[in-house]
C-alpha positions in Angstrom: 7.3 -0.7 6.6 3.8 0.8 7.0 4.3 2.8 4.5 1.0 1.7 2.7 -0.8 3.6 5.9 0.9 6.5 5.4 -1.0 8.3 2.6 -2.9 11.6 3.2 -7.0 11.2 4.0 -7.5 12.7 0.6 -6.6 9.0 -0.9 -10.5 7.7 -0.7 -9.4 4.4 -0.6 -7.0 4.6 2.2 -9.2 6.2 4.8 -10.2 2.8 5.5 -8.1 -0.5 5.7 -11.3 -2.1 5.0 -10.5 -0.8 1.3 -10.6 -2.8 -1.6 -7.9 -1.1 -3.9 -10.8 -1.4 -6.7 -9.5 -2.1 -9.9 -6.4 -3.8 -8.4 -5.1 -7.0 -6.2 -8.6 -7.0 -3.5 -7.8 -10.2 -2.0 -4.3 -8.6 0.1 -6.5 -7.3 2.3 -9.1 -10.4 2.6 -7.7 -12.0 5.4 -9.2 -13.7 8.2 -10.0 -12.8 11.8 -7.3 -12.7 14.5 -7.7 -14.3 17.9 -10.2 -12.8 19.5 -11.8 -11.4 17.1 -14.8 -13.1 16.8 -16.4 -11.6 19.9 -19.9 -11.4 20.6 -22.4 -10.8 18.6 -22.5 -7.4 19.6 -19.1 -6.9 18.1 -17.2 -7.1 21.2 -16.1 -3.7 23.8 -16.9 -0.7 22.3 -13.2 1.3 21.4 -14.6 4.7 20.4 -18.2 5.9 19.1 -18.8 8.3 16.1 -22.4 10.2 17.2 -24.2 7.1 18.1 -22.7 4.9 15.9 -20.0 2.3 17.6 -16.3 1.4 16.6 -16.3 -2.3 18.1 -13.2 -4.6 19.0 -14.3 -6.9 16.2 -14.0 -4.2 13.6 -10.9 -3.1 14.6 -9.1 -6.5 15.4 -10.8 -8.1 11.7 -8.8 -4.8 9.8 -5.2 -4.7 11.7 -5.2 -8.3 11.0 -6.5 -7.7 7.7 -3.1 -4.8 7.1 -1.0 -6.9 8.9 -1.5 -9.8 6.2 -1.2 -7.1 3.6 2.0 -5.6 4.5 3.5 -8.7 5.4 3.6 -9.2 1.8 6.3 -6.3 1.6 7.7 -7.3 4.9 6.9 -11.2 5.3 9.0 -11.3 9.0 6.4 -8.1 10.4 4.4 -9.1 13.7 1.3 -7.5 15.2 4.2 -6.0 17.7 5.7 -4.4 15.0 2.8 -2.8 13.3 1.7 -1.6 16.3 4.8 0.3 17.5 5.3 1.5 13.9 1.5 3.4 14.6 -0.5 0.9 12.4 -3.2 0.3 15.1 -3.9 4.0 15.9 -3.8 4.6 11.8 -6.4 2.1 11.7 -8.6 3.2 14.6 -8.5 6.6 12.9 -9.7 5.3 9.4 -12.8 3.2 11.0 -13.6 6.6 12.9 -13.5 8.5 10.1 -15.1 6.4 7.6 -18.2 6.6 10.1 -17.8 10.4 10.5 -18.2 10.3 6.6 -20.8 8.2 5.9 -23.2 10.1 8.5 -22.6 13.3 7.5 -23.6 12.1 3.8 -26.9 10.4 5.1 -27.5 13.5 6.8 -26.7 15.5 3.8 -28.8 13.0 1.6 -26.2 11.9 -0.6 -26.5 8.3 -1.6 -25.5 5.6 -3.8 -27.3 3.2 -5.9 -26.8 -1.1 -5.7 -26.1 0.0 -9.2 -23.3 2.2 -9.0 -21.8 -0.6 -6.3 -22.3 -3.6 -8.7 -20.2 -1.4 -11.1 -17.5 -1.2 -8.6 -17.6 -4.5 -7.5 -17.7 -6.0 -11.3 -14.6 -3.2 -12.1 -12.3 -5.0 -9.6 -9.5 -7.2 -11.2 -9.3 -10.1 -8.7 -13.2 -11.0 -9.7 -12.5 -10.9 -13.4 -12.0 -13.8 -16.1 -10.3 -13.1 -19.2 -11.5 -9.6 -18.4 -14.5 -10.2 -17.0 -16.5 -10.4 -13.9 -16.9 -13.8 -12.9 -19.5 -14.8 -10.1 -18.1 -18.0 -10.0 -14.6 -16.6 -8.8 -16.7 -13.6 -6.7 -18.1 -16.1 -4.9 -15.1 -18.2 -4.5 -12.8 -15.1 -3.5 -15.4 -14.4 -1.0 -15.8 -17.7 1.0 -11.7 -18.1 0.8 -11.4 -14.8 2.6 -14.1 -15.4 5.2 -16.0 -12.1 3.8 -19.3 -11.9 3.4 -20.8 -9.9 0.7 -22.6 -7.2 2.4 -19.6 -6.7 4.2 -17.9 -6.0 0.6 -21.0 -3.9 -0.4 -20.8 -1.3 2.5 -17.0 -1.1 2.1 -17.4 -0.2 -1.4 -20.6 1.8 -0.9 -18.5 4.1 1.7 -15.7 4.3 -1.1 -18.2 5.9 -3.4 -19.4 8.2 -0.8 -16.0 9.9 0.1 -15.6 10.2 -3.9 -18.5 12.0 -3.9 -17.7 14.1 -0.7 -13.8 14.6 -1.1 -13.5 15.1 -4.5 -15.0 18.8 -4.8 -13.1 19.5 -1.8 -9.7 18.8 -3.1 -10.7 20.0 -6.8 -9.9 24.3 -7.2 -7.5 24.3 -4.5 -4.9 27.1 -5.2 -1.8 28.6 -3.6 -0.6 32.3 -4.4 3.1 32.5 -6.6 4.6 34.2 -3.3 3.7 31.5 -0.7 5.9 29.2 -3.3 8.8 31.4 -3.8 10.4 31.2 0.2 10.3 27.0 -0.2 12.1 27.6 -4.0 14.5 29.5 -2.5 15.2 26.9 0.4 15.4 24.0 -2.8 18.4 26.4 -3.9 20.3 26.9 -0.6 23.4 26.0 -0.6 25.2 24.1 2.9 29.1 23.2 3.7 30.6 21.5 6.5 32.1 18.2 7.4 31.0 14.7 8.3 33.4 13.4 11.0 32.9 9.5 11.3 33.8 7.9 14.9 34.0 4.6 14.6 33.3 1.9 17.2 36.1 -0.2 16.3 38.2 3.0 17.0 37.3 2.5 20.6 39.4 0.7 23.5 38.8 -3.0 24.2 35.9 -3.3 26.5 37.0 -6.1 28.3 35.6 -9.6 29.2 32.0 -9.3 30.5 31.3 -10.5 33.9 28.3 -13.1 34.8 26.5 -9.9 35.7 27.0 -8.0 33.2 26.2 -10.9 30.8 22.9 -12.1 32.5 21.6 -8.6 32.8 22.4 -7.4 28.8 20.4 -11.3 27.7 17.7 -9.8 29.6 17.6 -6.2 28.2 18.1 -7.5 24.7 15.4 -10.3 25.2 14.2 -9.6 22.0 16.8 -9.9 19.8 17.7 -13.3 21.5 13.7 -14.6 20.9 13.2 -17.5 17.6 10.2 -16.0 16.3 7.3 -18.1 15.5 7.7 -20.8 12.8 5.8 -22.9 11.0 6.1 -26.5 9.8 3.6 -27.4 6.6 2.5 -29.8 3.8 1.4 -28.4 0.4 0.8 -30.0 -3.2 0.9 -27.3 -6.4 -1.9 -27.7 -8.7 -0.9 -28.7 -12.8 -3.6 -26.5 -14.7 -1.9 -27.8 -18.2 -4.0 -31.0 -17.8 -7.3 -28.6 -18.3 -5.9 -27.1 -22.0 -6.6 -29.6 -24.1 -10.1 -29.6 -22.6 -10.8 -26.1 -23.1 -10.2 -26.3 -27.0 -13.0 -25.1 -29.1 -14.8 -26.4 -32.2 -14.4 -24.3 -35.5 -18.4 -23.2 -34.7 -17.1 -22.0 -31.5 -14.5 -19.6 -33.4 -16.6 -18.4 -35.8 -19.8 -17.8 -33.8 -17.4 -15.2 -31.3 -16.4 -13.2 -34.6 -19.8 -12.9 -35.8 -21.1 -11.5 -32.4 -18.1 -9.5 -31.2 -17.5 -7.4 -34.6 -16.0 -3.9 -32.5 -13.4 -6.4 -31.4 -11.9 -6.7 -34.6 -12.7 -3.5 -36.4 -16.4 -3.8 -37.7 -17.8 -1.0 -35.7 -17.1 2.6 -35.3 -14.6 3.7 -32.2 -13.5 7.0 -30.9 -10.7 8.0 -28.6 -12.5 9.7 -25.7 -11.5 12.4 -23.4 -13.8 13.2 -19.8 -14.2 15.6 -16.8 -15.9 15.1 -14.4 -17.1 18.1 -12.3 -19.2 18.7 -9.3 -21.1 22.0 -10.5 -23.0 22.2 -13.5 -22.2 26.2 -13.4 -18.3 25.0 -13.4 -18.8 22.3 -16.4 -20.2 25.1 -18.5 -17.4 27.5 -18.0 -15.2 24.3 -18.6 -17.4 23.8 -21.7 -17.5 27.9 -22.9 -13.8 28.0 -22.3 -12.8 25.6 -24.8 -15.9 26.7 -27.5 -14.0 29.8 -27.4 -10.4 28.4 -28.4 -8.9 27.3 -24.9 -7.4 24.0 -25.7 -9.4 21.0 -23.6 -6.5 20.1 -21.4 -5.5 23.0 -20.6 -9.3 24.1 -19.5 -9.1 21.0 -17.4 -5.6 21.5 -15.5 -7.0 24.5 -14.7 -10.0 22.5 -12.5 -7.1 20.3 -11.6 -7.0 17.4 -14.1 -3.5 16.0 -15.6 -3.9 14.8 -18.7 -3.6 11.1 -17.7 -6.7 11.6 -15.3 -9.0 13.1 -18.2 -8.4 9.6 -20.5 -11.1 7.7 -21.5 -9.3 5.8 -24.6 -10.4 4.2 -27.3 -14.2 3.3 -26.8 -17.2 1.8 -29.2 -20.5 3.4 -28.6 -21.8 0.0 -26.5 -18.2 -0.1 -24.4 -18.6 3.6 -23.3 -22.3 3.2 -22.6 -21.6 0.4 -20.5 -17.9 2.0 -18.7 -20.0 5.0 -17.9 -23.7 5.5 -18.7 -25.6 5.8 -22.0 -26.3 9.1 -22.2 -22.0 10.0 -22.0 -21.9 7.7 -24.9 -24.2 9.1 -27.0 -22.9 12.5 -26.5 -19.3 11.4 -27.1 -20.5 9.9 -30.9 -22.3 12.6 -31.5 -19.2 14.9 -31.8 -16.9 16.0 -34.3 -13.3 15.6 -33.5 -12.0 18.1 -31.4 -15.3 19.0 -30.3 -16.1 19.6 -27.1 -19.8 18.8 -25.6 -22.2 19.9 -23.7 -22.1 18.8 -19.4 -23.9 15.6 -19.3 -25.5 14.6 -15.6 -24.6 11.2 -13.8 -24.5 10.1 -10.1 -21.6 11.3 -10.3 -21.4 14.6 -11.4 -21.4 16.6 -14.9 -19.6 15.3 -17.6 -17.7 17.2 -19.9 -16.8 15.3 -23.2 -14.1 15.4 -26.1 -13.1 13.6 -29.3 -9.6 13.6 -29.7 -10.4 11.4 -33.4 -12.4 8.6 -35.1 -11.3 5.1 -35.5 -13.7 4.2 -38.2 -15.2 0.6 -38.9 -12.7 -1.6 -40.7 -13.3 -5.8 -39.7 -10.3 -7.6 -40.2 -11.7 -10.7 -42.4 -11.9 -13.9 -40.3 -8.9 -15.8 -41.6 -6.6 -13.7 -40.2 -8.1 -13.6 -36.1 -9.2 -16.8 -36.1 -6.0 -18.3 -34.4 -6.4 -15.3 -32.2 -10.2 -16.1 -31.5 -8.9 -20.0 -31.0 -6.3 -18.9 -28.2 -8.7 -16.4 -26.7 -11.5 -19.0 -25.9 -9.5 -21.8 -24.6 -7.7 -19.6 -22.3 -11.2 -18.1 -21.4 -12.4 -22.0 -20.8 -9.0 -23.0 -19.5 -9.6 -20.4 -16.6 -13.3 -21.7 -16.0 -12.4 -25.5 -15.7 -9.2 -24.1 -13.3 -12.0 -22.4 -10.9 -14.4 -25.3 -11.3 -11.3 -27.5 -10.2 -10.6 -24.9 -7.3 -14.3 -24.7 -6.1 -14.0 -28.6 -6.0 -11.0 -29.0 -4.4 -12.3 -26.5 -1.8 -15.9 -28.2 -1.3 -14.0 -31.4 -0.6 -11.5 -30.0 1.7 -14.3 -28.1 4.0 -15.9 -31.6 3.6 -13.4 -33.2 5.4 -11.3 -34.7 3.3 -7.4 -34.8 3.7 -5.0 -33.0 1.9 -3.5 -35.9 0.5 -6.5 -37.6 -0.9 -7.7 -34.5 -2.3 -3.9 -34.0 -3.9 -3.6 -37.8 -5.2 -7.1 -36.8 -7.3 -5.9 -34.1 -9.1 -2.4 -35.8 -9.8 -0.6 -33.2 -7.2 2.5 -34.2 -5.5 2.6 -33.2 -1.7 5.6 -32.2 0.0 6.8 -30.8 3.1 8.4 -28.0 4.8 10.4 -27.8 7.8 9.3 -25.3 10.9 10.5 -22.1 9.4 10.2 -18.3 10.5 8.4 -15.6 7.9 11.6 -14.7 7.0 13.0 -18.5 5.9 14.7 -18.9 8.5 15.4 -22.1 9.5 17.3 -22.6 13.1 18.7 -26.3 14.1 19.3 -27.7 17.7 22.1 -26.0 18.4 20.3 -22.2 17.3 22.3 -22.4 13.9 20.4 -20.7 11.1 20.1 -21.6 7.5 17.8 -19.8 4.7 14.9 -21.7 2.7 14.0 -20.3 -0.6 10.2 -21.5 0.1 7.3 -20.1 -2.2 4.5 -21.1 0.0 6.0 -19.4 3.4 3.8 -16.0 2.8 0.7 -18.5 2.6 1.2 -20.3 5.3 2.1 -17.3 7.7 -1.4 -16.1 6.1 -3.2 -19.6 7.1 -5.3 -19.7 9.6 -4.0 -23.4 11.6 -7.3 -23.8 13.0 -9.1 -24.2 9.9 -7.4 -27.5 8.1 -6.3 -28.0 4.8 -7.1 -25.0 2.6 -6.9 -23.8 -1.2 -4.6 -20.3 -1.3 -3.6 -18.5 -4.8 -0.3 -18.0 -6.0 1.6 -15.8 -9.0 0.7 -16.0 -12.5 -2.5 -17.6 -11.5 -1.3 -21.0 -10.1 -3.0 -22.6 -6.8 -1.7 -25.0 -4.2 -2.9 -26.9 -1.2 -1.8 -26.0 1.8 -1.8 -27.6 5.6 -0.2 -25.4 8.5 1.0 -29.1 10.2 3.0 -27.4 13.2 3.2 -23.9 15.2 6.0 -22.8 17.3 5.4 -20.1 19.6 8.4 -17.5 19.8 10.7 -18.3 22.8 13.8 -17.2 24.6 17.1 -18.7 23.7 18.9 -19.4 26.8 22.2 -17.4 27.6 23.7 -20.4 28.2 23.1 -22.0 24.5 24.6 -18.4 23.3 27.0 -17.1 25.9 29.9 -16.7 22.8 27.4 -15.3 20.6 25.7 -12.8 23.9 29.6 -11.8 24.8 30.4 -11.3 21.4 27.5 -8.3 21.5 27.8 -6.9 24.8 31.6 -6.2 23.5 30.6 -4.4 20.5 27.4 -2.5 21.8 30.0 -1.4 24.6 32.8 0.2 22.0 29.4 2.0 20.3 28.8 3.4 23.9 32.3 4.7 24.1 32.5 6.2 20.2 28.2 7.9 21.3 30.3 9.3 24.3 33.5 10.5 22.2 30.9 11.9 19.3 28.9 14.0 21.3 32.1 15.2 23.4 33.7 16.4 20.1 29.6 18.0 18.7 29.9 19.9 22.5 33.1 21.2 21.8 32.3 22.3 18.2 29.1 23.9 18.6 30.6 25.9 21.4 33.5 27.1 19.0 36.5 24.8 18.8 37.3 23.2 15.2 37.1 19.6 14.4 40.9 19.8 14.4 41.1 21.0 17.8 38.4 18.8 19.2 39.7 15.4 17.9 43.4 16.0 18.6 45.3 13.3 19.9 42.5 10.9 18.9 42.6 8.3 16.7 40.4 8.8 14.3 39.6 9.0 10.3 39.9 12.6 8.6 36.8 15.0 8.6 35.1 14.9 5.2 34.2 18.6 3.6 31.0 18.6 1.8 29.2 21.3 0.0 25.5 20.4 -1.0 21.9 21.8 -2.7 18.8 20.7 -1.5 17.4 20.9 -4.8 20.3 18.2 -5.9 19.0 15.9 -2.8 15.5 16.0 -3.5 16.0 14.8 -7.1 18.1 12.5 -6.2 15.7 11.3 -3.6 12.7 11.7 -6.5 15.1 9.5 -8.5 14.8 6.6 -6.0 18.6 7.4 -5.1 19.3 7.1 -1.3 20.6 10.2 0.1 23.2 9.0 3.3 21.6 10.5 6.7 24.6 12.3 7.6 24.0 14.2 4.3 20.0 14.9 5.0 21.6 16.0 8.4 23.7 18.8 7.2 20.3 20.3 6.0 18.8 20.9 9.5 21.8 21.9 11.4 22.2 25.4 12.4 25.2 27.3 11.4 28.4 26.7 13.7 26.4 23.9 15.1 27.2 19.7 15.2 25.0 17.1 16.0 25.2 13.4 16.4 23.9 10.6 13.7 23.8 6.7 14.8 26.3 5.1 11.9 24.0 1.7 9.8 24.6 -1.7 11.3 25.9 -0.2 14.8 29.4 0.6 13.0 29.9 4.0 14.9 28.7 7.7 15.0 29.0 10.4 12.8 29.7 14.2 13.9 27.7 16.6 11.2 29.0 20.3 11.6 27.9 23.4 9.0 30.3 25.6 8.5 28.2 28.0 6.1 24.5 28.7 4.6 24.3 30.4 1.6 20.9 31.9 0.6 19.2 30.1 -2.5 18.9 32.8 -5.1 15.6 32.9 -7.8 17.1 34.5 -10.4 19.4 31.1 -10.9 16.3 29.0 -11.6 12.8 31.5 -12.2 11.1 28.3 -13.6 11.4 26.5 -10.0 9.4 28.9 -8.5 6.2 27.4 -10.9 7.2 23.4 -9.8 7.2 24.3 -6.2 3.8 25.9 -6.8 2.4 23.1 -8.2 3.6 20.6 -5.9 2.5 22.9 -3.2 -1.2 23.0 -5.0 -1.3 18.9 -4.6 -0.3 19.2 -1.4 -2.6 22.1 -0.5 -5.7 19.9 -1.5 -5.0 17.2 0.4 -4.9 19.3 3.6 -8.0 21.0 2.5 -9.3 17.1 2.8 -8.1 16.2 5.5 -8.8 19.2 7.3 -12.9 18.5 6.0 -13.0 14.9 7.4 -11.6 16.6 10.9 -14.5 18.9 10.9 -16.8 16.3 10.0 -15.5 14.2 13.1 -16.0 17.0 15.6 -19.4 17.9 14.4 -20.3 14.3 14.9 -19.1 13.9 17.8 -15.9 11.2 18.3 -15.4 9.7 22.2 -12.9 7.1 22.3 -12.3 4.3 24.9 -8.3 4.8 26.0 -8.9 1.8 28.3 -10.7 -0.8 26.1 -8.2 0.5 22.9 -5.2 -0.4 25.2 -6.9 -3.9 26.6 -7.1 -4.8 22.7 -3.7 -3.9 22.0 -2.3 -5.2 25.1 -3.9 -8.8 23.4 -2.6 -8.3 20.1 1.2 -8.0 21.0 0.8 -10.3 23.8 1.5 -8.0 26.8 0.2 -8.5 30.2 -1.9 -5.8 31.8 -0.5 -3.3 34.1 
């Protein structure tokens, strides 16, 4: 969870949530306002100011709703609640302070960027695109579905551009000395033993039948896990797009007119695969450029500016494709080189361009009979896609207009069903508090809906679309003991055996860190047999880099001290672990010399990314950040639901 919020400043498009995740899915983030957020027209209380410029309640509330809808695609039971205690709110109070840090110091600094450079951005982004292509019709659609206004999408992309330009020379150079990596090598090589003693709370005596007491007062400290969450009841109809193919079929003059005027696509004009860097400093694109004119390789040149090999790929390009992707004067350097030449830096808004030729693709059209199928199927799926969003736009016009749901589904042919009131999760609970699970497509959409708003048009995978009517809301409320007193005794019985095996656990890690043996500690008890491990970090972290799950008593082990134990909570509330190391042994370099170069690098990555984040810091003292504790905890105090103290 929250994991999306966790990425260092250095990742331009995370120090906001306002982000757009250009070039991939924009419209997670497009959500609408939550209660509240509206405010006045002056944006609501003031949380924190950046110089003179004000973070309001209205920015704040519009982007934690805005996460919350986007993580709740990862984790579709997640509340406001929960993305608040998991550190969500302050991540995004942080993110709208420094985004406004940034973009002052660059209007102070002059740096600027062009409605040019934006529309590039804008038309680059995936979600806006037809076939490939920017589409105003589905811009404008996007837009108006997500309740965002297009200046709003401007500046968010216009501050995007700026931290590129600011960040980037920052992070690009950084550099860390071969004996700063060595001590964190040898740590990678160290080698731990000791044992994993499980306590289990099933091990433990019988607790006993609860009294009245007892019963009430663990309900009430446990409220939460005895709370229905909220759930929601809704109509929806799918939309058939098949109807629109036959439609979208062209005439043979169709076909033939796309092969005459789109030649490159099949082969009739020259291409060349393209290699770029992009640097800051003229003085350092020259170097780059006199390094390689005098036999350095051109990847190797530009790892040594910090550029993998993926990062430096431009592909295969025609002279009008790179002209456009870039600018025209990049292209016509690029096709003015040999292959393997390298040329000289070439200015844009964005820096100095440093160009190779990796080879030549030269002009060979494949003859008309053998793409014309291929033509066929590109343009009705091009036209299929237009009469789909001209059928959406509709749909949507009609809707806002006031029409039902089930008139506008009965004219395009769409059956409407129903769904009973279920949680995020599918949850389904009867009279009686019984749950069932509903495999439901549309749940994520309707948790997304906004109830207040009607009937509405939402987007599902593999470019389908259904309507969608949030019919019902339950609010989350308290199941009384008396409707689970079996279930609530049940419970308090096993969280009090996990009391007794906490209590027995960290009796035995006492006894062992102050010298006595697990033997000694657990005799006359009974419980399972110590397990003796040995382990590596360096075998753990690639495991872990594998996406292999490393067990917590294991991670443990590596940040005991020697002759200590300590205490780990067991998954599931099944018991406690004791985890006691018996022995370190030193990691030794001479058994892997090439490590000490990976840790470097890794180090390097890392290194840059605290050199950015360290830079936007700076920038927000110099500008002068105040925050508002009580208005930021009056706001979040609404969010959860919490009454003031």
């Amino acid at each position: 969870m929250l994991q999306f919020l966790r990425k260092s400043v250095t990742s331009w498009v995370g120090i906001l949530i306002l982000v757009l995740v250009l070039g991939a899915v924009v419209i997670t983030l497009f959500q609408g306002q939550s209660p509240g957020a509206g405010g006045s027209g002056n944006g609501g209380k003031v949380l924190a100011t950046v110089g003179d410029s004000p973070v309001t309640e209205a920015d704040y509330l519009r982007l934690v709703d805005r996460a919350v809808a986007r993580e709740r695609q990862r984790t579709p039971a997640i509340t406001n609640p929960d993305f608040l205690r998991g550190g969500g709110g302050e991540m995004v109070l942080q993110q709208l302070i420094s985004g406004k840090a940034m973009q002052q110091f660059a209007g102070e600094h002059g740096l600027a960027i062009s409605r040019r450079m934006i529309d590039g951005e804008i038309a680059s982004v995936a979600a806006f695109q037809v076939n490939g292509k920017f589409d105003e019709a589905t811009f404008r659609r996007l837009l108006q579905e997500q309740r965002l206004t297009e200046e709003e999408l401007r500046e968010s992309v216009e501050q995007d551009l700026l931290r590129r330009q600011l960040l980037q020379p920052v992070v690009t150079g950084t550099t860390v000395p071969r004996g700063m990596a060595e001590p964190y090598a040898a740590l990678l090589l160290e080698v731990r033993r000791g044992s994993i003693l499980p306590i289990p709370s099933a091990a433990m005596a019988d607790p006993g039948k609860p009294t009245d007491q007892q019963l009430q007062a663990f309900h009430a400290e446990n409220k939460a896990a005895y709370t229905l969450p909220e759930r929601r009841a809704f109509r929806f109809a799918e939309i058939d797009p098949t109807s629109l193919f036959e439609k979208a079929r062209p005439t043979a003059d169709q076909v033939r007119k796309y092969y005459d005027e789109n030649q490159q696509e099949f082969g009739g004009v020259e291409q060349r695969e393209v290699r770029q860097v992009v640097l800051r400093d003229e003085a350092a694109a020259k170097a780059l450029v006199a390094a390689v004119r005098g036999g350095k390789p051109f990847l190797e040149a530009a790892a040594a500016e910090g550029f993998a090999d993926v990062d430096t790929v431009l592909g295969i390009q025609s002279a009008d494709d790179l002209a456009k992707s870039v600018n025209p004067a990049v292209s016509k350097a690029a096709f003015a080189l040999k292959p393997g030449a390298v040329s000289d830096p070439v200015q844009s808004p964005l820096g100095w361009h440093v160009l190779a030729v990796d080879k030549v693709v030269p002009a060979a059209a494949r003859p008309f009979a053998a793409v014309s199928a291929e033509i066929e199927k590109k343009l009705a799926d091009e036209k299929s896609a237009d009469l789909l969003s001209e059928t959406i736009a509709k749909a949507e016009d009609r809707l806002q207009g006031g029409e039902s749901l089930g008139d506008v589904a009965k004219s395009l042919g769409a059956a409407v069903q129903t769904a009973p009131a279920l949680a995020a999760d599918g949850r389904l609970f009867d009279a009686d508090y019984r749950v069932t699970r509903v495999e439901q497509p549309l749940l994520a959409n309707a948790f997304d809906a906004d109830p207040a708003e009607g009937p509405q048009v939402v987007e599902l995978d593999g470019g389908r679309y259904a309507l969608i009517e949030v019919t019902d809301v339950l609010a989350p409320e308290t199941v009384p003991l008396e409707k689970i007193r079996a279930d609530v005794e049940m419970a308090w019985a096993i969280k009090a055996r996990s009391d007794a095996a906490k209590a027995e656990a960290d009796r035995i890690a006492a006894a062992v860190s102050k010298g006595q043996t697990l033997a000694e500690a657990t005799a006359g008890k009974a419980l399972p047999a110590a397990q003796p491990l040995s382990v590596r970090r360096l075998e753990l972290t690639q495991m872990a880099q594998q996406g292999q799950q490393v067990p917590p008593p294991v991670v443990m082990l590596l940040s005991t001290p020697k002759g200590q134990a300590r205490v780990l909570a067991a998954p599931g509330g099944q018991g406690w672990f004791v985890v006691k190391v018996d022995d370190i042994v030193p990691g030794n370099l001479a058994e892997a010399p090439q490590l000490v170069d990976a840790v470097r690098q890794s180090l390097i990555r890392e290194a840059g990314g605290e050199m950015a984040e360290s830079f936007v810091r700076t920038i927000e003292r110099d500008a002068g950040v105040r925050r508002n504790p009580d208005a930021i905890k009056q706001v979040n105090q609404r969010l959860t639901g919490a009454t003031a103290e």
